[in-house]
C-alpha positions as CSV (number, residue, x, y, z in Angstrom):
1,X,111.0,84.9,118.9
2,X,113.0,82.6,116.8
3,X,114.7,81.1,119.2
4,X,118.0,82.2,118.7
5,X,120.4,83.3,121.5
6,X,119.1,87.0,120.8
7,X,115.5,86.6,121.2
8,X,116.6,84.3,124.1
9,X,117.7,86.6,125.9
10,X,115.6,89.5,125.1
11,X,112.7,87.1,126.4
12,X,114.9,86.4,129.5
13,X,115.4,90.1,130.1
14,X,111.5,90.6,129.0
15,X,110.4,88.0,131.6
16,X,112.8,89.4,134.5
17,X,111.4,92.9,134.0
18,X,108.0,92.2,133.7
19,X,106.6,92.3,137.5
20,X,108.4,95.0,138.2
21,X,106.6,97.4,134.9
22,X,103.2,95.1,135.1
23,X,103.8,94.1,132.1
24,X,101.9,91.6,130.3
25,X,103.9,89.2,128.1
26,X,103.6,86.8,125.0
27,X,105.6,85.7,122.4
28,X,105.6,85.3,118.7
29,X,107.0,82.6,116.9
30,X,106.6,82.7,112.8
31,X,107.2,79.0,111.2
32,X,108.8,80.0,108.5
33,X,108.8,76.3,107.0
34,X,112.0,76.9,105.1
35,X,114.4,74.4,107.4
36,X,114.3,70.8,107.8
37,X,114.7,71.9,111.9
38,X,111.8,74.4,111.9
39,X,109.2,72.2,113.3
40,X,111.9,71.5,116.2
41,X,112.7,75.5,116.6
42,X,108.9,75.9,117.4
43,X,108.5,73.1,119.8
44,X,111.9,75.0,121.3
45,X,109.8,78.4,121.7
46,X,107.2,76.3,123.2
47,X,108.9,74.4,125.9
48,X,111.1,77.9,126.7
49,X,107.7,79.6,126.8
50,X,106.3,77.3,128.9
51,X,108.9,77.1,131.6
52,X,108.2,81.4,131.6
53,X,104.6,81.0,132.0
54,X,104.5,82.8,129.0
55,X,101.9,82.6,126.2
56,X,103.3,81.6,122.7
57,X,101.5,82.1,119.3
58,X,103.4,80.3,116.7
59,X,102.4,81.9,113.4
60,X,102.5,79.3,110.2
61,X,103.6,81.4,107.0
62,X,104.2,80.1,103.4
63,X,106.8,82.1,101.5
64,X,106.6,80.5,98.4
65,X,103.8,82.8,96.4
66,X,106.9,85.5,97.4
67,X,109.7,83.7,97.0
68,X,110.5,84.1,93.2
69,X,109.6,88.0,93.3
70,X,111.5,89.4,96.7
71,X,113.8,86.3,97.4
72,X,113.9,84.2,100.7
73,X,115.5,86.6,102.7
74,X,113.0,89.7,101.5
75,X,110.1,87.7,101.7
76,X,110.2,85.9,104.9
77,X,110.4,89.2,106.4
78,X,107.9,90.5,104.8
79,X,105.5,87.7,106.0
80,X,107.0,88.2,109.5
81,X,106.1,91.8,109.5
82,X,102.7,91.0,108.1
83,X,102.2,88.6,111.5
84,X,103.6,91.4,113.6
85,X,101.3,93.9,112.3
86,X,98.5,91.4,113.1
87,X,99.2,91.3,116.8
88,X,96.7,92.9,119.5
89,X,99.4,94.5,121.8
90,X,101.2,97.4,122.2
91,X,104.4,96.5,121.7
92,X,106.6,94.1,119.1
93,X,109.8,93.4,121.1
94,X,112.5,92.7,118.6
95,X,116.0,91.3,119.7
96,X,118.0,93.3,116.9
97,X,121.4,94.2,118.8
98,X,124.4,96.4,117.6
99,X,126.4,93.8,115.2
100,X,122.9,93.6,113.8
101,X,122.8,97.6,113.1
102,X,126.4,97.7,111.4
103,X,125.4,95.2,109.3
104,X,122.0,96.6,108.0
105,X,124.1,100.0,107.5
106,X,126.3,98.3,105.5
107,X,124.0,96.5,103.7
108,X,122.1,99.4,102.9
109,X,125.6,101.1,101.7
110,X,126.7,99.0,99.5
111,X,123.1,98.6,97.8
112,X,123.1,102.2,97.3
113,X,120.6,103.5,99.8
114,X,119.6,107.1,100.5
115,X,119.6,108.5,104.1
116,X,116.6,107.0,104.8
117,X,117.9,103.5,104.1
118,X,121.0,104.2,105.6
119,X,119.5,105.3,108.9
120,X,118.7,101.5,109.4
121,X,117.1,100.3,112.4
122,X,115.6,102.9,114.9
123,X,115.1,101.8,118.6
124,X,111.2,102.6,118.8
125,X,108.5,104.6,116.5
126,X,107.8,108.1,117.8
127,X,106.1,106.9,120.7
128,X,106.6,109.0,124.5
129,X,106.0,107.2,127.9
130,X,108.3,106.4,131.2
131,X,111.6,105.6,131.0
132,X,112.9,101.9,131.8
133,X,115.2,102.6,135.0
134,X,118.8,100.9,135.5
135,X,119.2,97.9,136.9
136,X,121.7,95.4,137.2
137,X,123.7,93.7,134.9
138,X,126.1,94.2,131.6
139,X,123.3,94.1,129.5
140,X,120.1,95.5,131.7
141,X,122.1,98.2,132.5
142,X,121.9,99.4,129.1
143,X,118.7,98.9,128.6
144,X,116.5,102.4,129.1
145,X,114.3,104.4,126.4
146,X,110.8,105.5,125.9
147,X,108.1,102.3,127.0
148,X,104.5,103.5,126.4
149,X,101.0,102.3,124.7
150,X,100.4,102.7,121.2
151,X,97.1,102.7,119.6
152,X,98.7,99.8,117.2
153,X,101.7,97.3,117.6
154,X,105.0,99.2,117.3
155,X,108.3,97.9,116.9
156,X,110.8,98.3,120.1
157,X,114.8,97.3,119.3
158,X,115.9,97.9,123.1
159,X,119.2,96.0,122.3
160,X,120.4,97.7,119.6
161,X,123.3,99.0,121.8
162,X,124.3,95.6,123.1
163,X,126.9,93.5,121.1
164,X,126.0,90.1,120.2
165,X,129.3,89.4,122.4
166,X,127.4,90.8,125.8
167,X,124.3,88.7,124.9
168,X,126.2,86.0,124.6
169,X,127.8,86.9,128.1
170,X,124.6,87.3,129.6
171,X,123.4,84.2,128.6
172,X,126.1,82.0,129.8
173,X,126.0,83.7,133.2
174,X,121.9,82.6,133.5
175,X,122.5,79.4,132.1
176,X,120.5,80.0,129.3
177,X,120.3,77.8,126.0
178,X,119.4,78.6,122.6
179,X,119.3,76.8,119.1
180,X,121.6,77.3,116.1
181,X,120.2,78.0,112.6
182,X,122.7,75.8,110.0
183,X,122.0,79.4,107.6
184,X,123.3,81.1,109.8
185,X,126.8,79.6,108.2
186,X,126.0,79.9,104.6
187,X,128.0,83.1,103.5
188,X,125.7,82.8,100.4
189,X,123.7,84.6,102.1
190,X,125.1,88.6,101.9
191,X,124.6,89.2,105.5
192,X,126.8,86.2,106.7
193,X,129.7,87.2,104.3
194,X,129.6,90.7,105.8
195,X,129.3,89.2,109.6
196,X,131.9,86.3,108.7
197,X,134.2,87.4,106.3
198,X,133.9,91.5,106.8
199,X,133.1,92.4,109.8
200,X,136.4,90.7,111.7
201,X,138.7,92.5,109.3
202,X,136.7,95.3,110.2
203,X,137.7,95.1,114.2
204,X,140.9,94.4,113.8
205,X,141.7,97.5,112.4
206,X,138.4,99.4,113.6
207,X,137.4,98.4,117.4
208,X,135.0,100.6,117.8
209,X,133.4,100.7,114.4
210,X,130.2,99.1,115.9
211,X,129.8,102.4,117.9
212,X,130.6,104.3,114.8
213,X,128.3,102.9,112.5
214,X,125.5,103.6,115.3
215,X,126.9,107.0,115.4
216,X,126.4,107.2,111.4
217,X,123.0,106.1,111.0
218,X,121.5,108.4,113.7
219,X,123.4,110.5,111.6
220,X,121.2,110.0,108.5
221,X,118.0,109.5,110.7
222,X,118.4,113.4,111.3
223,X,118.7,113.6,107.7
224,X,116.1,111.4,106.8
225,X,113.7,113.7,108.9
226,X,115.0,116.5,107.3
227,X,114.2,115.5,104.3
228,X,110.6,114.3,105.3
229,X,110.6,118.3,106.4
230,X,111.9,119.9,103.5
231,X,109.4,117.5,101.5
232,X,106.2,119.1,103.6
233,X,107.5,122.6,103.1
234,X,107.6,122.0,99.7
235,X,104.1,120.8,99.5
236,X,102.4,123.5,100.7
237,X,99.7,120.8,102.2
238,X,98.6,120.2,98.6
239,X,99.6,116.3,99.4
240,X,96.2,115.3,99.8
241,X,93.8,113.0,98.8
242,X,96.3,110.5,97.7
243,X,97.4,112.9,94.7
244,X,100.0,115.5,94.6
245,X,99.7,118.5,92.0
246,X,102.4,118.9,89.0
247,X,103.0,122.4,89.2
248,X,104.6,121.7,92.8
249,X,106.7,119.4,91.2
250,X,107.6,122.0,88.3
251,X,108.5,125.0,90.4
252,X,111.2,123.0,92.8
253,X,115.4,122.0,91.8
254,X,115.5,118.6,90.8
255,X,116.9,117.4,94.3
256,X,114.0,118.8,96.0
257,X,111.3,117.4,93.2
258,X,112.7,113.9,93.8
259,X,112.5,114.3,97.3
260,X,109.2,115.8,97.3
261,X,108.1,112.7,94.9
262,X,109.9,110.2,97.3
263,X,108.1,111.4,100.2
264,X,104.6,111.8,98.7
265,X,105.2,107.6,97.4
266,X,105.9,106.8,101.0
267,X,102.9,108.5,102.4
268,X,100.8,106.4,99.7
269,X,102.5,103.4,101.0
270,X,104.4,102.4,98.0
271,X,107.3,100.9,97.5
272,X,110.6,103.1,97.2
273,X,111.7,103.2,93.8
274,X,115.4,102.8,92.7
275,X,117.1,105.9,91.8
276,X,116.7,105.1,87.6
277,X,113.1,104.1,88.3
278,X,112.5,107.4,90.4
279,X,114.2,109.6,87.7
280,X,112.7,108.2,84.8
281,X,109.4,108.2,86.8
282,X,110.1,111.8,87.4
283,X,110.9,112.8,84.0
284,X,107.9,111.5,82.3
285,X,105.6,113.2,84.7
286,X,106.9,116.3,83.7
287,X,107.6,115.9,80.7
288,X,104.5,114.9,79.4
289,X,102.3,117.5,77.5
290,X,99.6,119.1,80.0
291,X,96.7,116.9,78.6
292,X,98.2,113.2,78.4
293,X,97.6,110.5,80.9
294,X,100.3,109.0,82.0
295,X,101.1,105.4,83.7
296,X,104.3,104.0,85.5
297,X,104.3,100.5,86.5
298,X,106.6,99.4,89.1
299,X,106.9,97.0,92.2
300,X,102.9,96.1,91.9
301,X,102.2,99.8,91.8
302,X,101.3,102.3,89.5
303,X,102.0,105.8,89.6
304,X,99.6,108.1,86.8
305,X,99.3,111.8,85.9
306,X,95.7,113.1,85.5
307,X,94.5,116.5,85.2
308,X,97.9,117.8,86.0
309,X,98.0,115.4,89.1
310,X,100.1,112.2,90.1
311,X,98.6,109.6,91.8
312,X,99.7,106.4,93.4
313,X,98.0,102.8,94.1
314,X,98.8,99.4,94.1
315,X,98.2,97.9,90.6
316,X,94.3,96.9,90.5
317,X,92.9,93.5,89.0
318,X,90.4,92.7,86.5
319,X,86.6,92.8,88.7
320,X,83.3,91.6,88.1
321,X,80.8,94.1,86.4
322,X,77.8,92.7,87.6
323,X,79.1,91.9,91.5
324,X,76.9,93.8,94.4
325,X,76.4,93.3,98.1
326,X,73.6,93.9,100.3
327,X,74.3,96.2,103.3
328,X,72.7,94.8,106.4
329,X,73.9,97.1,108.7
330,X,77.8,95.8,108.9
331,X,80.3,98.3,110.0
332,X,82.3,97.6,107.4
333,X,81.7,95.7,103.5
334,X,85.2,95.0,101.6
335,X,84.9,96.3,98.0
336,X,86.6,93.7,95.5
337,X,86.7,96.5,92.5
338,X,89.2,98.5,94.3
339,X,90.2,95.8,96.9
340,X,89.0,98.7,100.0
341,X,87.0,98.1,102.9
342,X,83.7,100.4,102.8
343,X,82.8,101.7,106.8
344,X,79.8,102.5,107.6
345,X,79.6,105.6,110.6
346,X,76.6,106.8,112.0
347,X,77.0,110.4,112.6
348,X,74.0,113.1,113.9
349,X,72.7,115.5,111.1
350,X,75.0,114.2,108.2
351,X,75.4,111.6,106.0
352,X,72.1,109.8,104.6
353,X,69.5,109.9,106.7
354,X,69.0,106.3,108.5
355,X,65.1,106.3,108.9
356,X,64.8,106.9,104.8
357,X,67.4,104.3,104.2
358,X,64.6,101.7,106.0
359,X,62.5,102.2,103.2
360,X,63.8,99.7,101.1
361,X,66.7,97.5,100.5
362,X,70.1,99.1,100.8
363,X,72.6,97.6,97.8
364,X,76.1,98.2,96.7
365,X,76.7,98.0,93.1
366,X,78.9,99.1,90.5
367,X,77.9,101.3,87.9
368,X,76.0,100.1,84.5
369,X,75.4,103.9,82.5
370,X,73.0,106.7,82.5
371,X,72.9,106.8,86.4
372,X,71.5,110.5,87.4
373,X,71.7,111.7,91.0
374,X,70.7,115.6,92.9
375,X,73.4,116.4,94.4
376,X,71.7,118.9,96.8
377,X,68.7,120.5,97.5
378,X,68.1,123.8,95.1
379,X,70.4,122.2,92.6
380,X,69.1,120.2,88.8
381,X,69.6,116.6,88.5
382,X,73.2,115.9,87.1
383,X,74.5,112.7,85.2
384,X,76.7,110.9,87.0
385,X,79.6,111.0,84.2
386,X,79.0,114.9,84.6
387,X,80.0,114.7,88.2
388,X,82.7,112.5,88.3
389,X,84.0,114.8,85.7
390,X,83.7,118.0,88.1
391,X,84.7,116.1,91.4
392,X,87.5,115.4,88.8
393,X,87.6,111.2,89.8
394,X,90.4,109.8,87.9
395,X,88.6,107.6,85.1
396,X,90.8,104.3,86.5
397,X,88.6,104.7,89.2
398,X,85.0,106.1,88.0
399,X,84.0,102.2,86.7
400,X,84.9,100.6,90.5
401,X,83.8,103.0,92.5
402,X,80.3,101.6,94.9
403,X,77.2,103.2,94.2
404,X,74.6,103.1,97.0
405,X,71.0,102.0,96.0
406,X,68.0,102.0,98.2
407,X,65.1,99.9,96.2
408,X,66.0,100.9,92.7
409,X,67.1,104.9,94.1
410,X,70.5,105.9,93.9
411,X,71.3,107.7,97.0
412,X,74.9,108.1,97.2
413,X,78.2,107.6,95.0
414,X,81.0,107.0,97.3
415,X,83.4,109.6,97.9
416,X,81.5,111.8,95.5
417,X,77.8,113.0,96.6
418,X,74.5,111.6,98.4
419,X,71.3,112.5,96.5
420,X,69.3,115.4,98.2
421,X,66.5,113.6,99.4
422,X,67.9,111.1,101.0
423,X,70.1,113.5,103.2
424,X,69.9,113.6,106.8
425,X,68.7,116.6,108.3
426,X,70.5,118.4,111.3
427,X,68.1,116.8,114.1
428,X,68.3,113.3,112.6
429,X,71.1,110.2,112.3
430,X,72.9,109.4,109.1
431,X,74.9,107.3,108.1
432,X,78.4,108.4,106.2
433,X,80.2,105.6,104.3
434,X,83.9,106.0,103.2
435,X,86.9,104.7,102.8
436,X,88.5,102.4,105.8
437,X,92.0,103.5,104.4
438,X,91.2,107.5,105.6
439,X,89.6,106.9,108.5
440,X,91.2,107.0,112.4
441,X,88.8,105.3,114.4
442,X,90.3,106.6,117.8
443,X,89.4,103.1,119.4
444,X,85.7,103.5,118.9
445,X,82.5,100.9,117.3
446,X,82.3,102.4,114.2
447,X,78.5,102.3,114.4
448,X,78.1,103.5,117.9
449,X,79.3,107.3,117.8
450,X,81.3,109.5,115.6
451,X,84.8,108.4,116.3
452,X,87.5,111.2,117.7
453,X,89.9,112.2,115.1
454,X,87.4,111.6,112.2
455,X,88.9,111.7,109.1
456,X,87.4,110.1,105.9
457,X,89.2,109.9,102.4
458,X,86.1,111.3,100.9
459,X,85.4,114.1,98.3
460,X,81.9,114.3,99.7
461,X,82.4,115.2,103.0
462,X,85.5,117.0,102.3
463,X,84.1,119.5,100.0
464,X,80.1,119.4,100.8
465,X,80.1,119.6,104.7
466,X,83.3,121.3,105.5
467,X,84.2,125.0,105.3
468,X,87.0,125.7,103.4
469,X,88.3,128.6,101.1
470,X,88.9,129.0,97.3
471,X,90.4,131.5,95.3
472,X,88.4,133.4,92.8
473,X,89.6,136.0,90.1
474,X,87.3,138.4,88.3
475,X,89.1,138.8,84.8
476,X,89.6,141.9,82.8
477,X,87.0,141.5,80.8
478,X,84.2,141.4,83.9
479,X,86.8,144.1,85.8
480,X,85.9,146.5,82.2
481,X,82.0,145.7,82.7
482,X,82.1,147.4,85.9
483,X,80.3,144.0,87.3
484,X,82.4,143.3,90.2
485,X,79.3,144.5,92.9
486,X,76.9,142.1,90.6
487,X,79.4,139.1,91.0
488,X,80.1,139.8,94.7
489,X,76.4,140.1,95.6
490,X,76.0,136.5,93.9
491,X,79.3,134.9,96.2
492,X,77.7,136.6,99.3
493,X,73.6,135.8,98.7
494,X,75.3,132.4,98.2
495,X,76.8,131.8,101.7
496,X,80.5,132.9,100.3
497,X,82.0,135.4,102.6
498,X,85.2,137.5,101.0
499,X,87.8,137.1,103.7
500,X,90.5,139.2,101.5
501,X,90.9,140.8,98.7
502,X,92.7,143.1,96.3
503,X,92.6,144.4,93.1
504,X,96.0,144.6,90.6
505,X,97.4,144.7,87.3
506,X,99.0,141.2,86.5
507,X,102.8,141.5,85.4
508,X,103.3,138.8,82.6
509,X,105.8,136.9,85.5
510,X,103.1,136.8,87.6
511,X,100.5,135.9,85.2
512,X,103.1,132.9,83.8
513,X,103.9,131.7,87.2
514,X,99.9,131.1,88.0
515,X,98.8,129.6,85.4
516,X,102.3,127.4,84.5
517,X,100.5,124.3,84.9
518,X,99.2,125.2,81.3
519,X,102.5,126.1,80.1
520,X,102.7,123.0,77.5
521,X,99.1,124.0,76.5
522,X,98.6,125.7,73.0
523,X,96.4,128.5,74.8
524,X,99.0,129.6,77.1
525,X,100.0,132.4,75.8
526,X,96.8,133.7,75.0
527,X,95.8,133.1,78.2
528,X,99.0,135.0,80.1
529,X,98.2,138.2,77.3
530,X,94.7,138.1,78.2
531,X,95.5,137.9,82.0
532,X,97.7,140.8,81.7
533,X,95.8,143.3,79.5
534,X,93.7,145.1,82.2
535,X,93.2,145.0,85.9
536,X,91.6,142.1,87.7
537,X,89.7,141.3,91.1
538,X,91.6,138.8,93.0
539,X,89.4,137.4,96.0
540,X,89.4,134.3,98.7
541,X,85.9,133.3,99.6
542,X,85.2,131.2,102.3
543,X,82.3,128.8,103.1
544,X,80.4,125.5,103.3
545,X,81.7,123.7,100.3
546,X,83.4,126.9,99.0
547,X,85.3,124.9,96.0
548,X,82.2,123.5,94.7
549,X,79.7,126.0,95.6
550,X,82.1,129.1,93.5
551,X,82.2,126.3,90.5
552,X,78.4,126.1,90.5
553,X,78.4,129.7,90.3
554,X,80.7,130.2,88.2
555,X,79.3,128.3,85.3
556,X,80.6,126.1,82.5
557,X,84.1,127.3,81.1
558,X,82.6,128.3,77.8
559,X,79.6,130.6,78.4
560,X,77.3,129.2,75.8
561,X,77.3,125.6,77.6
562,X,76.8,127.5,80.6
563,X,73.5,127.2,82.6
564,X,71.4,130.5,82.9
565,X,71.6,132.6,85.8
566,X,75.0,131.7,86.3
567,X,78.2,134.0,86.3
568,X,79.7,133.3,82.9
569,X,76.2,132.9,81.1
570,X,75.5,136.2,82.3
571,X,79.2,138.1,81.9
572,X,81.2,136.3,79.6
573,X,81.6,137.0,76.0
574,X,83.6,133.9,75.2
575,X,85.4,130.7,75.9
576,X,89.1,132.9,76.8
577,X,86.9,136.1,78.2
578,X,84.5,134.3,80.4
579,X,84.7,136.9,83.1
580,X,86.2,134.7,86.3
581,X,88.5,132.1,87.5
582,X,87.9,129.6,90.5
583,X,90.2,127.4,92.2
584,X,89.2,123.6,91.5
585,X,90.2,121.7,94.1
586,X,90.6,122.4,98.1
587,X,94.5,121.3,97.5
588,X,94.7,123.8,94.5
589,X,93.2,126.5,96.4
590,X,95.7,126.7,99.4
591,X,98.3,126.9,96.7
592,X,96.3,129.6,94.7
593,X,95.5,131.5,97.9
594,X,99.1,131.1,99.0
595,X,100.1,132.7,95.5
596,X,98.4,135.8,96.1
597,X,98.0,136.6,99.8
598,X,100.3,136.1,103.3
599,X,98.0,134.3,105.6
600,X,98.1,137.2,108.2
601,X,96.0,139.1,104.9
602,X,93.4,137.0,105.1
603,X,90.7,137.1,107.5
604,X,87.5,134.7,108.7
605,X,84.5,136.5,109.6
């Protein structure tokens, strides 16, 4: 509460409700320290608090390491949302009312907002719960919507159809007082020239344009979700991992690329760029040729194209190469390289096994060359470079990410694998670190018990524990061999099961269309001509690790760097004839799949 009349009466309203629901009330007041009066707008809050019986938690803030970047306005709400977000409650009551609502629309208008923008305030986050029933009163009267728990804070606007004319009412009737912020008057400010200068004009002629307005961004909230819809149809699920593939970008209009790009930003968290930024962003993502790195620096972030990928994080810091941390058992380590909290969960029969962890001191450290791990049991000992290459790790990342140590052992790379004799065997507790950022903890102690919902931003565990499907081609050179049986008997001895499948001449469209991610490449139309010159074997194969475990198989892209026993060392002829193709990615094997086969085509068994 600031202590203006609307979060006066909101707590009023708040306070009078409150027996009646069991609700359990405090307040919020965040000392901006930008007026002379602020100190005497807290004590306000306090003695008003007070009086309720109400807890207040004045939150001090300091907005001048924002101020020069985002403005006052911009940044003192972005410190007030920060304290919000830091709350242990369900809800964050806000006193925005209907004048308020007009004049975010129009702000939002005339800075040349989409619909999202435009649909401005909403009433409550997609929560569900019991309805508020009438009551008495102008302004209780109006009051009803969804009231429920959240599993964090949300932010409730239950005034947003109340005029700052009926607060004002009510509070005159219940003798209420309030405090006057002198800004308030400065029409400096955009928002008092629209609510004095504007906005009267407006009512003259337009009485009901409140109402309107409100009609207008619910409105572009329907478009807004809409959009958000188009954006996941369009993405085929391959929005994952906190990257987004190029060639789902190339094959859409521009409108639905720039919405597809807008929405995958969001979902990273990043900042919405302006229209120029998100064009020119756009263009140089596509644009570039199908081997360059790209980096676009905006608004603290960075968005960057690898391996025919965008990615986006906030902008990362210089870091200390020789930094490490001793695990002591902590749910949770923060990890300054990529400013990410490490968890800790203790799961049964995954993860590193806890009693061989005991053996020695367990150490986070950042890598310092040659490191060599075994990724699993049966398979050689790789360099790390080697399989940060495969798991394809963008190279921004490969020098920050934590490796585990136990003595002077490497047991496990973050996100990537856990050596094969430190793994935990199906009777035994492990331990999985990952990522804080993918997890959903469901409410529990992170060490106690594998949470509900558990969900981990982690290559490991994603593409070593879970079953999953990939798309495999036999090419026409292996199809001429008359090896298909020999290559099948390899997937299946291996724990790949062939859930569908189907045999077909490539037309030159089709062959184009797969492989356009390569389209800027040199070897493209080699490759299409190739594709096309005989029959092929199109499969999906499904099982533990089935992205991975189809790569091993399949051996190195060019036969003679490929390891003995392994499809291409024993099929291929060369580096453009090397007898198969394999999806390499989980998020490029839906699409791949999805290219070839209807889902009701293919079947587990």
């Amino acid at each position: 509460m600031s202590g203006g009349i609307d979060s006066v009466v909101l707590l009023h309203l708040l306070h009078t409700l409150a027996p009646r629901f069991e609700w359990r009330l405090s307040a919020l007041h965040v000392h901006h320290g930008i007026s002379p009066n602020a100190n005497d707008w807290a004590q306000f809050c306090a003695d008003l608090c007070s009086r309720y019986g109400i807890n207040l938690h004045v939150e001090r803030v300091d907005i001048a390491p924002l101020r020069d970047e985002h403005g006052i306005e911009a940044a003192a709400r972005k410190l007030r949302h920060a304290a919000f977000a830091a709350q242990d409650c369900d809800f964050v009551a806000l006193a925005h009312h209907a004048d308020d609502q007009a004049e975010t629309l129009l702000l939002q208008l005339l800075r040349g907002a989409g619909v999202k923008g435009a649909a401005a305030m909403p009433v409550l986050s997609k929560v569900e719960g019991p309805v508020l029933s009438r009551v008495e009163g102008p302004v209780l009267s109006k009051i009803e919507g969804p009231f429920t728990k959240a599993g964090r804070p949300a932010l409730l606007r239950p005034l947003l159809d109340i005029t700052r004319a009926e607060l004002e009412e009510h509070a005159q009737q219940h003798g209420l007082s309030w405090i006057e912020d002198e800004s308030n008057a400065d029409d400096s400010y955009p928002r008092n020239f629209l609510r004095h200068r504007v906005l009267p004009l407006l009512a003259e002629r337009f009485p009901a344009y409140r109402e309107t307005l409100s009609r207008s961004a619910g409105h572009f909230a329907e478009a807004a979700e809409l959009q958000d819809e188009l954006a996941q149809i369009d993405a085929q699920g391959a929005v994952a991992g906190g990257s987004l593939p190029i060639v789902v970008l190339r094959k859409l209009s521009a409108a639905r690329s720039r919405n597809l790009l807008r929405y995958f930003l969001h979902a990273q968290g990043a900042p919405m760029p302006q229209a120029v930024q998100l064009e020119d962003m756009l263009s140089q993502l596509l644009g570039a040729r199908g081997d360059a790195s790209v980096c676009i620096e905006y608004g603290g972030w960075e968005v960057r194209r690898y391996q025919d990928r965008v990615y986006a994080q906030p902008q990362l810091g210089g870091f200390d190469r020789e930094y490490s941390i001793v695990w002591k058992g902590e749910n949770e380590l923060f990890w300054p390289a990529l400013g990410e909290k490490v968890c800790f969960w203790q799961v049964m029969g995954q993860g590193i096994s806890l009693a061989k962890l005991r053996s020695g001191k367990v150490e986070l450290r950042l890598r310092s060359g040659g490191e060599s791990l075994r990724p699993r049991n049966g398979a050689s000992t790789r360099s790390l470079k080697n399989l940060l290459q495969e798991q394809q790790v963008p190279p921004w990342q490969r020098e920050r990410l934590p490796l585990l140590y136990c003595g002077d052992k490497l047991v496990c790379v973050l996100g990537v694998a856990i050596a094969a004799d430190f793994q935990a065997t199906d009777s035994e507790p492990g331990i999985v670190p990952g990522w804080a950022s993918g997890l959903r903890q469901g409410g529990q102690t992170l060490l106690e018990s594998r949470p509900q919902n558990f969900l981990i931003s982690n290559h490991y565990l994603e593409r070593s524990m879970a079953v999953e499907r990939t798309l495999s081609i036999i090419k026409p050179d292996a199809v001429a061999k008359n090896v298909i049986g020999k290559i099948y008997s390899r997937f299946e001895s291996n724990g790949l099961k062939i859930v569908a499948s189907q045999m077909r001449h490539l037309s030159r469209t089709e062959a184009e269309g797969f492989y356009a991610v390569h389209k800027a490449r040199p070897f493209f139309n080699d490759l299409v001509g190739f594709m096309i010159s005989g029959p092929v074997m199109i499969q999906v194969l499904e099982g533990e690790s089935a992205v991975q475990k189809n790569r091993d198989l399949m051996g190195a892209t060019d036969p003679k760097k490929a390891e003995k026993g392994t499809i291409r060392a024993d099929f291929a002829d060369s580096i453009d004839a090397n007898a198969v193709h394999g999806s390499d990615s989980a998020e490029n094997a839906k699409i791949e799949i999805d290219y070839f086969f209807a889902p009701k085509n293919v079947h587990s068994r």
